[in-house]
C-alpha positions as CSV (number, residue, x, y, z in Angstrom):
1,X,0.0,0.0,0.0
2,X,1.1,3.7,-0.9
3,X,2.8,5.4,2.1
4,X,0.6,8.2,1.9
5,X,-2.9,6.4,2.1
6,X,-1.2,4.4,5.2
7,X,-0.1,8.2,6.3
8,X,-3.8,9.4,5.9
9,X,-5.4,6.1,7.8
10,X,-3.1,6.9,10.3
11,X,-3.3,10.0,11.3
12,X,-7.0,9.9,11.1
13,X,-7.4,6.8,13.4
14,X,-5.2,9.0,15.6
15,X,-7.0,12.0,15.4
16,X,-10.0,9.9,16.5
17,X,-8.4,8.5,19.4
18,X,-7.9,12.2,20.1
19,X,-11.0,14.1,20.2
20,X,-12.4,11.1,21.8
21,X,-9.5,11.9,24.7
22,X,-10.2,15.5,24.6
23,X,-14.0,14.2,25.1
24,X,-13.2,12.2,28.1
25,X,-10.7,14.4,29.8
26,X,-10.7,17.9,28.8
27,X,-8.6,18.6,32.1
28,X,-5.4,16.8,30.3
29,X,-5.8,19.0,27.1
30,X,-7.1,22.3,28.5
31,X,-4.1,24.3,28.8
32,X,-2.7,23.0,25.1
33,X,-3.3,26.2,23.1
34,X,-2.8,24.2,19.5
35,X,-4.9,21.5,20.7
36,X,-7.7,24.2,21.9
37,X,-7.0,26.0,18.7
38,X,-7.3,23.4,16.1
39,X,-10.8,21.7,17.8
40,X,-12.5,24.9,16.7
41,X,-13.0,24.7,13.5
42,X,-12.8,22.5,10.2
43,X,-9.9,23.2,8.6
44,X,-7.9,23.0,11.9
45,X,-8.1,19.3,12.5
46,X,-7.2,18.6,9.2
47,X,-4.2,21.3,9.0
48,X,-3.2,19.8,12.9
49,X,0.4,18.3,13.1
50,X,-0.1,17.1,16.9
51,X,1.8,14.0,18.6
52,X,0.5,12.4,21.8
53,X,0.5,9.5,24.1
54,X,-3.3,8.4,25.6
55,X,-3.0,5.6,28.0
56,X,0.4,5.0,27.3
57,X,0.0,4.6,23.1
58,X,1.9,6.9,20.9
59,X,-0.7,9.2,18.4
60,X,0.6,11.3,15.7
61,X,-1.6,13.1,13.3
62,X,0.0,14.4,10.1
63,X,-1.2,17.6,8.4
64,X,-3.7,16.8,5.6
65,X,-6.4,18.8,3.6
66,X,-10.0,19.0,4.6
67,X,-10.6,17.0,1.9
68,X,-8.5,13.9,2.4
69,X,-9.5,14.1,6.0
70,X,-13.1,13.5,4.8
71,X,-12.6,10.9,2.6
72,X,-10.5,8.9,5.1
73,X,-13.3,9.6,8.3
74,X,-15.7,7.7,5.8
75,X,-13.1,4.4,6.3
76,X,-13.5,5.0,10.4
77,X,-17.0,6.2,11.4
78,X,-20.2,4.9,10.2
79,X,-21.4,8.5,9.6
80,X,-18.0,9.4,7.9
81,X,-17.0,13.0,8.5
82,X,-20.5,14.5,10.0
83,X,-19.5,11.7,12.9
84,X,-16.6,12.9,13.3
85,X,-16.9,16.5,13.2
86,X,-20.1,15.9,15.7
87,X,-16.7,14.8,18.0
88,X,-15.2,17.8,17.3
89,X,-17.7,19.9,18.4
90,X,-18.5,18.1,21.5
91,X,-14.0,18.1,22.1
92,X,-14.4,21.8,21.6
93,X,-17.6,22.0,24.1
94,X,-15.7,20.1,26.5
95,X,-13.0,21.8,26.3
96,X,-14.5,25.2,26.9
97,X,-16.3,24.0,29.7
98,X,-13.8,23.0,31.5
99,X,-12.1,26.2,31.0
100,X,-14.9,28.3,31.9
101,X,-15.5,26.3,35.5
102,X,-14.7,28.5,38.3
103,X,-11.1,27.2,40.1
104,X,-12.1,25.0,42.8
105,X,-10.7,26.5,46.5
106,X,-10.2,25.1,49.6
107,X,-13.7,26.0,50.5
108,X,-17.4,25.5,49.1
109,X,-18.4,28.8,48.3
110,X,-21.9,29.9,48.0
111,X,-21.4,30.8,43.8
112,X,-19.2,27.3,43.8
113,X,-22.3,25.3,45.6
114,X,-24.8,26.6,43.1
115,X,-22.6,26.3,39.7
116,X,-22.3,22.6,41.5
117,X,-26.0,22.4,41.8
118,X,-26.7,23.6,37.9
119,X,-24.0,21.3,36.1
120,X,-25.9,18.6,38.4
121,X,-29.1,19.4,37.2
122,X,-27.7,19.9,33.7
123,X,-26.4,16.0,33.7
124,X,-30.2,14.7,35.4
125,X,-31.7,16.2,32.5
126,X,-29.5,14.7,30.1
127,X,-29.8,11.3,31.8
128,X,-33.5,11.7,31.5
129,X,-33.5,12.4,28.0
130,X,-31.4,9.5,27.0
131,X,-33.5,7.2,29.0
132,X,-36.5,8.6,27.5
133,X,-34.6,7.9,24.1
134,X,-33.8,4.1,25.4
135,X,-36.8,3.4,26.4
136,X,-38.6,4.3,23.0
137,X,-35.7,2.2,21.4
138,X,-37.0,-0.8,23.6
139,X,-40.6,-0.4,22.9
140,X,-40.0,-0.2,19.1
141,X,-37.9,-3.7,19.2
142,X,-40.9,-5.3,21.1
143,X,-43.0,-4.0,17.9
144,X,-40.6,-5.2,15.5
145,X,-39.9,-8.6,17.4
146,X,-44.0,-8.9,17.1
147,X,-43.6,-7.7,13.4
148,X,-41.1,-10.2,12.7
149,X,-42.6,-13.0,14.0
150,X,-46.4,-12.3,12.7
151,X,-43.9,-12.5,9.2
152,X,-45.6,-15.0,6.6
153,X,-41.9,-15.9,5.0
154,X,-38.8,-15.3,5.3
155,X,-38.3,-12.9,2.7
156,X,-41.0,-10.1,4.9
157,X,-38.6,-11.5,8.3
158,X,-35.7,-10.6,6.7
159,X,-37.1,-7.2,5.3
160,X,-38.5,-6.3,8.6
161,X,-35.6,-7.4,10.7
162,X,-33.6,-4.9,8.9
163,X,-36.6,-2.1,9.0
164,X,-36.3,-2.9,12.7
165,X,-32.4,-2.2,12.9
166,X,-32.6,1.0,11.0
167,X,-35.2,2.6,13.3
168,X,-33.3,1.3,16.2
169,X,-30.0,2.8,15.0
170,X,-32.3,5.7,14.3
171,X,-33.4,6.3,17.7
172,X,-30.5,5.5,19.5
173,X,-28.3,8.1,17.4
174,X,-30.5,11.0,19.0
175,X,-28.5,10.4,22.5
176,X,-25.7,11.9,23.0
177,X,-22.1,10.4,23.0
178,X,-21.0,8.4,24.6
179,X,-24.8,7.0,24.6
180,X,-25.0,7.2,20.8
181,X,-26.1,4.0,19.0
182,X,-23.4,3.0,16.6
183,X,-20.7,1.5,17.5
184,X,-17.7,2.8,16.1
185,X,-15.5,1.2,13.4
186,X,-12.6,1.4,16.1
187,X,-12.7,-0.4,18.9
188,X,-10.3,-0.1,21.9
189,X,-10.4,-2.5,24.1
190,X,-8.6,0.3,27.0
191,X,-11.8,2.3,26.9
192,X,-14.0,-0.9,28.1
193,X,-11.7,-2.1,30.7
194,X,-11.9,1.9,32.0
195,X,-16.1,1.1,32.0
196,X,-16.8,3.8,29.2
């Protein structure tokens, strides 16, 4: 295989690996000024020359167009380069986030309690809505289970069956990561063993 097109696949697994970092802990990339720089837009992931280790693996993502990066995010992601720059945007969210928190002191003030208290409620309203979300997902299975067996032949099972994925894989991608529905084209075993 051409060194450039194992190049590209690399440094856009990598780059993957790296939002997905960013995602889970903004606190280790939030003083990086590239890093911060090159999550907020486009054409700064794809221009980012950025080496890194993540749970003791070496990343290095090469410079590439916009372009090339969205061909090779097709390879990765089911949803090509919209999934990935969804990531992006939720690095970059996480990122400012955890910028804009107030610095924690030795004490529980009363503005420190109450940011507390919103970013609290903030998370039980996003918990509700994704279990809102999974339990429509459930209900819609039971119908296509009950579709799928009231099938006359196996052509209508098989036809329904995949009807019933699709709308499953439909719902489910409403949550937000990481409580989206499909499983990404990489898998690391590191982030199960960590109980993502």
């Amino acid at each position: 295989m051409d060194k450039r097109i194992l190049k590209n696949k690399s440094s856009t697994k990598s780059l993957i690996e790296i939002i997905r970092a960013i995602i889970k802990n903004p606190e280790d990339y939030s003083n990086d000024e590239i890093l911060i720089d090159a999550i907020k837009s486009q054409s700064g992931i794809a221009k980012l020359q950025y080496r890194v280790a993540i749970r003791g693996r070496e990343f290095h993502k090469n410079s590439m167009s916009l372009n090339t990066l969205k061909r090779y995010a097709d390879q990765f992601l089911d949803e090509g380069f919209v999934a990935l720059d969804k990531l992006r945007l939720e690095a970059n969210q996480a990122l400012v986030r955890y910028n804009s928190k107030p610095q924690k002191s030795h004490y529980q003030s009363k503005a420190s309690l109450k940011f507390k208290i919103e970013e609290l409620e903030k998370e039980l309203d996003k918990h509700r809505s994704i279990n809102f979300i999974l339990l429509q997902a459930v209900n819609s299975s039971i119908n296509s289970i009950n579709s799928i067996l009231a099938a006359p032949n196996d052509s209508v099972r098989g036809k329904r069956g995949k009807d019933g994925i699709e709308r499953l894989r439909a719902i489910l991608s409403l949550n937000p990561r990481p409580f989206d529905s499909n499983p990404q084209s990489i898998v690391n075993i590191e982030d199960y063993k960590n109980g993502l």
